[in-house]
N, C-alpha and C positions, 0 to 999 in steps of 0.2 A: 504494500500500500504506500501511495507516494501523495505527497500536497505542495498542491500551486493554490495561487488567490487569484480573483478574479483580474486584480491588476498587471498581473503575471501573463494571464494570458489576451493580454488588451479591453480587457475594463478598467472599471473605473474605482473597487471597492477593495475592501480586505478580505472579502467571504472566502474561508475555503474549502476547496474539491479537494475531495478522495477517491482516491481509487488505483487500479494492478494497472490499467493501462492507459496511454496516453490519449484513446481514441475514446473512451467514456469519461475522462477527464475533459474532454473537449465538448461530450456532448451535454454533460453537468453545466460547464459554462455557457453553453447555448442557451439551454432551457432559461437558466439565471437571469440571465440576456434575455430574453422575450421577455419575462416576469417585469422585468425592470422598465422594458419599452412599454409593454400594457400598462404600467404605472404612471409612464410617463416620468423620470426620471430624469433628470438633465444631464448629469455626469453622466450617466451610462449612454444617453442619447450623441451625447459628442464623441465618447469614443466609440457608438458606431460609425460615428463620420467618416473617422478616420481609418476603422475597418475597410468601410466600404470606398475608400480611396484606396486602400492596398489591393482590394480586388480587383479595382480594375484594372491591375494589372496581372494576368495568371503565372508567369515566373515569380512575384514579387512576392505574391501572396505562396506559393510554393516555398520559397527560403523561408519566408516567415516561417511558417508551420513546421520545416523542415529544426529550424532552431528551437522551435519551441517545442519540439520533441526530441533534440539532443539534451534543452534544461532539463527536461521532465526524467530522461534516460540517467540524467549525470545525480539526483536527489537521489539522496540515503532512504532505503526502507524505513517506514515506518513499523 
């Protein structure tokens, strides 16, 4: 079991995810992320902005992701 926070993986908060793999760790922070937009949240709101600025690029947002499952890989067990 390994933990990131939301701001870890480009939110905006301290919440954090648990989890064995880096791919339900992402889907945790997804969900979080809708919750937050349904809220209407601002801080979560701008860093989707700027999510959705790395998207549009598909190499960009690939490095992204790609780092952010070396973080995920390189954290000690819990």
């Amino acid at each position: 079991m390994k933990t990131m926070t939301c701001k870890q993986l480009g939110g905006a908060c301290d919440v954090e995810f648990h989890a064995d793999t880096f791919e339900r760790l992402a889907e945790m922070s997804r969900q979080h992320g809708m919750e937050m937009f349904q809220k209407g949240d601002q801080a979560h709101l701008e860093a989707m902005k700027k999510m959705e600025e790395l998207m549009k690029s598909p190499n960009e947002m690939q490095l992204w992701i790609e780092g952010k499952k070396r973080e995920f890989d390189s954290l000690p067990n819990e």
